[in-house]
MOPAC internal coordinates of N, CA, C and O (Angstrom, degrees):
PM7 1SCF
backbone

  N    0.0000 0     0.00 0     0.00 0    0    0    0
  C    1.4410 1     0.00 0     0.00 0    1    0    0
  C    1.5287 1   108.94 1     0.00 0    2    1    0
  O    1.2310 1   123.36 1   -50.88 1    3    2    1
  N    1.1592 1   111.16 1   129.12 1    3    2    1
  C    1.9138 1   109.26 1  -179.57 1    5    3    2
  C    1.2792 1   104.69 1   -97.72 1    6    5    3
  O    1.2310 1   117.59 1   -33.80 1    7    6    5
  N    0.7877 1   122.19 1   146.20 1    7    6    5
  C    1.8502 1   155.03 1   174.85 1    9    7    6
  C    1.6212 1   112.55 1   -71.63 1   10    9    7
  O    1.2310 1   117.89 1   -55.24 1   11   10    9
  N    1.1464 1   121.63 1   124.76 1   11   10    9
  C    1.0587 1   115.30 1   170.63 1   13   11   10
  C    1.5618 1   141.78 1   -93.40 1   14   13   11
  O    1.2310 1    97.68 1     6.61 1   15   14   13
  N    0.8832 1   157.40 1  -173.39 1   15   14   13
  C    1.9726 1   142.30 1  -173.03 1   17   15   14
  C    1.6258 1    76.42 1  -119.44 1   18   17   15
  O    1.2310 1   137.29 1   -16.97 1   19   18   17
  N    1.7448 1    84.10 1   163.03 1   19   18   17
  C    1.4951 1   104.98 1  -176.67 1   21   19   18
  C    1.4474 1    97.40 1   -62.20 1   22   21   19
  O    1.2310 1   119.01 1   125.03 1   23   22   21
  N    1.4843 1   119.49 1   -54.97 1   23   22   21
  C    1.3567 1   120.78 1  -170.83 1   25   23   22
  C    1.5976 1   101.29 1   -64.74 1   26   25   23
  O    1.2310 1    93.55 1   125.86 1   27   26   25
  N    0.6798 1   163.13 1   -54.14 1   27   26   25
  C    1.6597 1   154.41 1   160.23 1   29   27   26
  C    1.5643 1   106.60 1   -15.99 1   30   29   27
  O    1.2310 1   126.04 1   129.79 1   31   30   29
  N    1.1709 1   106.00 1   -50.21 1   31   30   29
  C    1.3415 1   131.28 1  -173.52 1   33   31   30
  C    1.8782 1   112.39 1   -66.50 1   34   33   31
  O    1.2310 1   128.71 1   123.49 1   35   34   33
  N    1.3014 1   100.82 1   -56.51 1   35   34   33
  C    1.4317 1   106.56 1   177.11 1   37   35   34
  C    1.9181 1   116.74 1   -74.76 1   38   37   35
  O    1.2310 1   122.88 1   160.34 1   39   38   37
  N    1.6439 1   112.09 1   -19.66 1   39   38   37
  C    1.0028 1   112.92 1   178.47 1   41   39   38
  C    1.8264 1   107.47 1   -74.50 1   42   41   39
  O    1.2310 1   122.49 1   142.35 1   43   42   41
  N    1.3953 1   112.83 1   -37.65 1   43   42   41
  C    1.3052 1   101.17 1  -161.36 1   45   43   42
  C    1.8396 1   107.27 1   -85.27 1   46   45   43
  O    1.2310 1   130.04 1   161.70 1   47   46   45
  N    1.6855 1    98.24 1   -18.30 1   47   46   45
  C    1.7246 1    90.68 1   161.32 1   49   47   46
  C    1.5374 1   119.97 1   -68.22 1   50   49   47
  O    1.2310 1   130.72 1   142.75 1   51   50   49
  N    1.1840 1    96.93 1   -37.25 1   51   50   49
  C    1.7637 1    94.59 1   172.90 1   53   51   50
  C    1.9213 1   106.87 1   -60.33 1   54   53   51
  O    1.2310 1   115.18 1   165.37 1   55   54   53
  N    0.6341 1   126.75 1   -14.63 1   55   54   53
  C    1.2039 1   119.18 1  -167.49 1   57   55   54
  C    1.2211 1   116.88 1  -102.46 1   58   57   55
  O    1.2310 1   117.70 1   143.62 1   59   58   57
  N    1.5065 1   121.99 1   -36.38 1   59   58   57
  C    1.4343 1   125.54 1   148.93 1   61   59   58
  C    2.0065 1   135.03 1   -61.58 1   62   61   59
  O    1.2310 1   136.54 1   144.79 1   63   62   61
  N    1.3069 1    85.57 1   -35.21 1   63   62   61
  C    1.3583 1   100.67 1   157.79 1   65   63   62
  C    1.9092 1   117.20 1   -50.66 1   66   65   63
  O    1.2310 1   137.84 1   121.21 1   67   66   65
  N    1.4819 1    83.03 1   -58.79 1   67   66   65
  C    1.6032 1    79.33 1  -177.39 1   69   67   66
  C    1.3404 1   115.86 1   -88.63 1   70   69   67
  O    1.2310 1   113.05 1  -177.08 1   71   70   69
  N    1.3437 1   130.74 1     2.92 1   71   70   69
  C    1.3083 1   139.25 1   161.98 1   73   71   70
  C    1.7517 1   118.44 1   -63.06 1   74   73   71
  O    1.2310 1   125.12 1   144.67 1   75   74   73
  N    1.7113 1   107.77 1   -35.33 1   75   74   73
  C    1.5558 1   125.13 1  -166.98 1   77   75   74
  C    1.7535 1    92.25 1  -104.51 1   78   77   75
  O    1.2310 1   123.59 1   150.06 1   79   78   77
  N    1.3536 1   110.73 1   -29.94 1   79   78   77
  C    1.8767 1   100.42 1   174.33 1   81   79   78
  C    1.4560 1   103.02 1  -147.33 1   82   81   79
  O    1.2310 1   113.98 1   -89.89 1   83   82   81
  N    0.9008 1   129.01 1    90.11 1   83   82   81
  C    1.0265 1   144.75 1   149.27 1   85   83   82
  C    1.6336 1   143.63 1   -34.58 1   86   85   83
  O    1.2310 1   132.98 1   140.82 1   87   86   85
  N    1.8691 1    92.52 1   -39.18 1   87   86   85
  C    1.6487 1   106.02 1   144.53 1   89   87   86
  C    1.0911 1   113.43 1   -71.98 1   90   89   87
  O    1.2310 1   117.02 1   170.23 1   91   90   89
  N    0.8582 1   123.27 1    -9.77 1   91   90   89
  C    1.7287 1   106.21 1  -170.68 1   93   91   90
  C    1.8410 1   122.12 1   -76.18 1   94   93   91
  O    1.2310 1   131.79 1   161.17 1   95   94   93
  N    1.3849 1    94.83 1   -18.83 1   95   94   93
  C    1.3495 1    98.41 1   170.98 1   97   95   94
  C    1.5155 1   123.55 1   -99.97 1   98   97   95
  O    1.2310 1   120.26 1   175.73 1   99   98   97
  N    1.6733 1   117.12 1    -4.27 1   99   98   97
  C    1.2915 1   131.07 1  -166.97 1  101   99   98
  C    1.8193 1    99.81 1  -116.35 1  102  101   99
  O    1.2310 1   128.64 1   154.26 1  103  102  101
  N    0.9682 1   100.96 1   -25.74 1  103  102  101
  C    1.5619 1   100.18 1  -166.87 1  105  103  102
  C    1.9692 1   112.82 1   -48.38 1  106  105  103
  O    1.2310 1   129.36 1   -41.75 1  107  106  105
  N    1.3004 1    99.57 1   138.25 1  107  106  105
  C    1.6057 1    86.34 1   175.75 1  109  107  106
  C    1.8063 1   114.22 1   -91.28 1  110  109  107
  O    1.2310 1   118.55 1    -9.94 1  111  110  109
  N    1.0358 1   120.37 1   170.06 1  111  110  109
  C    1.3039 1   135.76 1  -172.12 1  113  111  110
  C    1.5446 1   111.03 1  -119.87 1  114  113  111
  O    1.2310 1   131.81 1   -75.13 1  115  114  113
  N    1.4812 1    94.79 1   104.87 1  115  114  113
  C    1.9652 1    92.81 1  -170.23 1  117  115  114
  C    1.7181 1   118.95 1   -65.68 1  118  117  115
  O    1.2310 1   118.92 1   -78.05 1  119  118  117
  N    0.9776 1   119.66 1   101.95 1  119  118  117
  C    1.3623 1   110.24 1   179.61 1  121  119  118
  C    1.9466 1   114.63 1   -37.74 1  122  121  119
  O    1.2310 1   123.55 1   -43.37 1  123  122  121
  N    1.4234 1   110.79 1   136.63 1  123  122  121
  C    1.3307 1   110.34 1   173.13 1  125  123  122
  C    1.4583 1   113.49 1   -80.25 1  126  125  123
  O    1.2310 1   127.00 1    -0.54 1  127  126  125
  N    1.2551 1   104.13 1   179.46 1  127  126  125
  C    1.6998 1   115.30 1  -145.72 1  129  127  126
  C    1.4649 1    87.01 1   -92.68 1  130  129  127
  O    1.2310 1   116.19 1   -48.68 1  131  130  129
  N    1.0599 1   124.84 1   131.32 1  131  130  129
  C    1.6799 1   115.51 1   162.17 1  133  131  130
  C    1.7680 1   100.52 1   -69.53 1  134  133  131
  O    1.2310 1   115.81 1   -16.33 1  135  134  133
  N    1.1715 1   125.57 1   163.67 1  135  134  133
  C    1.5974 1   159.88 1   179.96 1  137  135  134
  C    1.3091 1    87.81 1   -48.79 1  138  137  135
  O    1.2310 1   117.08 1   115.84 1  139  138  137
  N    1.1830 1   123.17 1   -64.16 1  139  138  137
  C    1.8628 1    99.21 1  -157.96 1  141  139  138
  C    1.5793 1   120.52 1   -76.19 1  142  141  139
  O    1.2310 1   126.43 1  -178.03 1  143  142  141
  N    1.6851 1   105.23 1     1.97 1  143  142  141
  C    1.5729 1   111.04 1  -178.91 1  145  143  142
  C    1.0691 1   118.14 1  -113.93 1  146  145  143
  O    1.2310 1   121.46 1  -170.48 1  147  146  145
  N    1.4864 1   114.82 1     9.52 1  147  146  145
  C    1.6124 1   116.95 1   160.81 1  149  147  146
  C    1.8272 1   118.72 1   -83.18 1  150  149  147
  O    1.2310 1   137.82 1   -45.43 1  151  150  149
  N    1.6081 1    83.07 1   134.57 1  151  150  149
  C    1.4970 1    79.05 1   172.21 1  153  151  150
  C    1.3120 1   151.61 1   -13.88 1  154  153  151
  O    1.2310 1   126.55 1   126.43 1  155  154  153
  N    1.4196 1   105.00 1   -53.57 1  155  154  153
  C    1.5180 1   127.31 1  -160.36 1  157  155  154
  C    2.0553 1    93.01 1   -87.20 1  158  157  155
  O    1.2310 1   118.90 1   169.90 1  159  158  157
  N    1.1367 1   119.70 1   -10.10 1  159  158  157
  C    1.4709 1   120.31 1   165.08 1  161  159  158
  C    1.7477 1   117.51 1   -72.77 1  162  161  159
  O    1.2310 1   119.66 1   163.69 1  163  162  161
  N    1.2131 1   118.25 1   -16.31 1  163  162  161
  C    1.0784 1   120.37 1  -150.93 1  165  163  162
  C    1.2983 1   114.66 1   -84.33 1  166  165  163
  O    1.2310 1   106.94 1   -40.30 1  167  166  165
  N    1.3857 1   141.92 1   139.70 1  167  166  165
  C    1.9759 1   137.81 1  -177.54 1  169  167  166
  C    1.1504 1   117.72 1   -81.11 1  170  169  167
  O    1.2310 1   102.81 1   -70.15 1  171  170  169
  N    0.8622 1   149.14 1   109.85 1  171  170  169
  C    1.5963 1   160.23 1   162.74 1  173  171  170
  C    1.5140 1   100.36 1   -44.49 1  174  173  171
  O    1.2310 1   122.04 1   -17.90 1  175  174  173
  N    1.6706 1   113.71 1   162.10 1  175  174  173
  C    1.5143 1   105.19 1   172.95 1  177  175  174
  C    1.6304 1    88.06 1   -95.31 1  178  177  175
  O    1.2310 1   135.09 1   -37.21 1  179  178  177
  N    1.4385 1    88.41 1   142.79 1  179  178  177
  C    1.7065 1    83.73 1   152.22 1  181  179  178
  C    1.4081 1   105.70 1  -154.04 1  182  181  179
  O    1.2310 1   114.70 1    -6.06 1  183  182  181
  N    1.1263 1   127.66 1   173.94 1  183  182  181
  C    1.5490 1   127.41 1  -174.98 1  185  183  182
  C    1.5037 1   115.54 1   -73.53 1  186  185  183
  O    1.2310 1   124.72 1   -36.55 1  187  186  185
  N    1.0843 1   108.55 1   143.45 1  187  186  185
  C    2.1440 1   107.09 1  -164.28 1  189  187  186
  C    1.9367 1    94.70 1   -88.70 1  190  189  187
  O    1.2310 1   134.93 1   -66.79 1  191  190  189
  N    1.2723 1    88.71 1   113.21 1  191  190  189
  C    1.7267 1    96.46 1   159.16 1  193  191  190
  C    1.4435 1   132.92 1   -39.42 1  194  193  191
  O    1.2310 1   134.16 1   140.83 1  195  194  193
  N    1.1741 1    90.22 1   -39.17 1  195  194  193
  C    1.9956 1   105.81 1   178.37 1  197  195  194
  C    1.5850 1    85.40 1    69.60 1  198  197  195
  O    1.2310 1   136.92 1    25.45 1  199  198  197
  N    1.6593 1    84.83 1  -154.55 1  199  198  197
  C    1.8583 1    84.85 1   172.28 1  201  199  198
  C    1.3238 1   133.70 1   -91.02 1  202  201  199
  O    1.2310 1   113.89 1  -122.06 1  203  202  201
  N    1.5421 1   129.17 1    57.94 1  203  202  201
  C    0.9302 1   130.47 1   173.38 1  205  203  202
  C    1.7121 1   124.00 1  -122.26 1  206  205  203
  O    1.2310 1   116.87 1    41.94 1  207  206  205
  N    1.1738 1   123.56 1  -138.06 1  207  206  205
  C    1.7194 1    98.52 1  -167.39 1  209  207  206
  C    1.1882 1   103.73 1   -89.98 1  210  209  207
  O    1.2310 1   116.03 1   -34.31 1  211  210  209
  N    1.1807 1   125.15 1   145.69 1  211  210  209
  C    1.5209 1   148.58 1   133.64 1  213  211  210
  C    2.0913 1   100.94 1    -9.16 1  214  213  211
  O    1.2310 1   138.95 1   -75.04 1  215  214  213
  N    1.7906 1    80.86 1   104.96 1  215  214  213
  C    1.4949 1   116.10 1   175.86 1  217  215  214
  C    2.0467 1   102.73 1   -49.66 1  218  217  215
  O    1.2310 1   127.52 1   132.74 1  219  218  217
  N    1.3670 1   103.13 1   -47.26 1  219  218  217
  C    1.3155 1    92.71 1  -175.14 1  221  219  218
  C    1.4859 1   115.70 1   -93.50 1  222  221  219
  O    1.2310 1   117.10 1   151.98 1  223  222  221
  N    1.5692 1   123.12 1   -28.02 1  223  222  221
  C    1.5536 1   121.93 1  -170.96 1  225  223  222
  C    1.3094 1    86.89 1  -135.10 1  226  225  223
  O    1.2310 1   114.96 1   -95.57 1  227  226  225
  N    1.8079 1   127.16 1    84.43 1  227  226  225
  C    1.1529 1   133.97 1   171.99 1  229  227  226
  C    1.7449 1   134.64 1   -59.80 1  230  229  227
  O    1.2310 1   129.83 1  -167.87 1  231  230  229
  N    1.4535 1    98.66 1    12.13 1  231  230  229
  C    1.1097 1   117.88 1   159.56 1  233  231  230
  C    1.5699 1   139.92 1  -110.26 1  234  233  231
  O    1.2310 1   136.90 1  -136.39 1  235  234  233
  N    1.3697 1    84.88 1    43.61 1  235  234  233
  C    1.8438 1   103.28 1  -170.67 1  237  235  234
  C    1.9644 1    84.75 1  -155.96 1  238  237  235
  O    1.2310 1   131.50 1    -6.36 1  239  238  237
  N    1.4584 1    95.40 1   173.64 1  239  238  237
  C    1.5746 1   101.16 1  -169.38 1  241  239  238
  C    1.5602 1    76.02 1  -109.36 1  242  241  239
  O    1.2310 1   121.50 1   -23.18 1  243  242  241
  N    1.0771 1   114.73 1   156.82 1  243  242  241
  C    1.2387 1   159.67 1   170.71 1  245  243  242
  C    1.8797 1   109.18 1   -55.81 1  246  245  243
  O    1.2310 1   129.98 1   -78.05 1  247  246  245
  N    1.4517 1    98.37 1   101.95 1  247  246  245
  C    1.4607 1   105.31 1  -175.15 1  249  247  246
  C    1.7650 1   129.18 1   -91.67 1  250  249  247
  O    1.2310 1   126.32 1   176.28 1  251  250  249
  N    1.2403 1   105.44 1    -3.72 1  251  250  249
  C    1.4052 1   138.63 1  -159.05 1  253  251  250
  C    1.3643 1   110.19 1    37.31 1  254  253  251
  O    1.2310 1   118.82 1  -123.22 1  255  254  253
  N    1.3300 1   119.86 1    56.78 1  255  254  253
  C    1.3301 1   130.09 1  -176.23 1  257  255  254
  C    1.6141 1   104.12 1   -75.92 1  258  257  255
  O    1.2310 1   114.06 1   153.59 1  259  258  257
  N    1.7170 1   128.85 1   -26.41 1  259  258  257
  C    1.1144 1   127.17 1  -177.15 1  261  259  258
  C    1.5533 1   115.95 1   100.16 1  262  261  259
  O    1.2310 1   114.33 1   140.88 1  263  262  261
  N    1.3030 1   128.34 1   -39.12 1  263  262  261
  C    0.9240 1   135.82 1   169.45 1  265  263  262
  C    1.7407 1   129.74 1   -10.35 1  266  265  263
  O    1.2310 1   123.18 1   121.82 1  267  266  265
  N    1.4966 1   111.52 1   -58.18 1  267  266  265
  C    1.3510 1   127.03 1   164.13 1  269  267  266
  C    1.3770 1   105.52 1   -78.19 1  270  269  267
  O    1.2310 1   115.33 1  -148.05 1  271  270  269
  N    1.6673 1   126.47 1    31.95 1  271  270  269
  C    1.6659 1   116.67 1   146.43 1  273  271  270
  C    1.5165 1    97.40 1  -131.34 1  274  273  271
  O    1.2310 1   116.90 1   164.35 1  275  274  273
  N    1.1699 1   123.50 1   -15.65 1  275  274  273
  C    1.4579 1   102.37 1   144.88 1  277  275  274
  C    1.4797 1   150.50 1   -56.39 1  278  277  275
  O    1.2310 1   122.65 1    -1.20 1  279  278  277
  N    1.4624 1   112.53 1   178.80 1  279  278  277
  C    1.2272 1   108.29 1  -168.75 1  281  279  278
  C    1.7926 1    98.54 1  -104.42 1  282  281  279
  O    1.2310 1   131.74 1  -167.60 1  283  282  281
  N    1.1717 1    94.94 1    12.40 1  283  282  281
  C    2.2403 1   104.12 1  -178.86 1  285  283  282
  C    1.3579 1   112.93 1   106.31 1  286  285  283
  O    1.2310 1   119.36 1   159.97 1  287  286  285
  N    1.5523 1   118.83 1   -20.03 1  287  286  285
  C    1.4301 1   132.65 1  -175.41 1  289  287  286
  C    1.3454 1   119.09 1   -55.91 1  290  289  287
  O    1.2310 1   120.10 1   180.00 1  291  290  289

């Protein structure tokens, strides 16, 4: 019985591997979204307070923190 080398060895798993999945070695990998292109980043229109109270806790003046054109994120 002959013996095989690791690389003998690693070629014929590669080869069954890709025989039983075949995507698995071609498949692409979607890059993730960086932070500023997810949804939940995004500003809503809303009407500008200027200087008067705070759109969400109308008992404070209006800081233009942005908050009330978000989505809460």
């Amino acid at each position: 019985m002959a013996t095989m080398t690791d690389q003998e060895l690693r070629a014929l798993v590669r080869q069954v591997i890709d025989q039983h999945l075949p995507a698995a070695r071609t498949a692409a990998v979607a890059p993730a979204l960086a932070p500023r292109d997810h949804a939940s980043h995004l500003l809503l229109v809303v009407a500008d307070a200027g200087d008067g109270p705070c759109v969400i806790e109308p008992s404070v003046p209006c800081t233009h923190c942005g908050y009330c054109k978000s989505l809460g994120h």
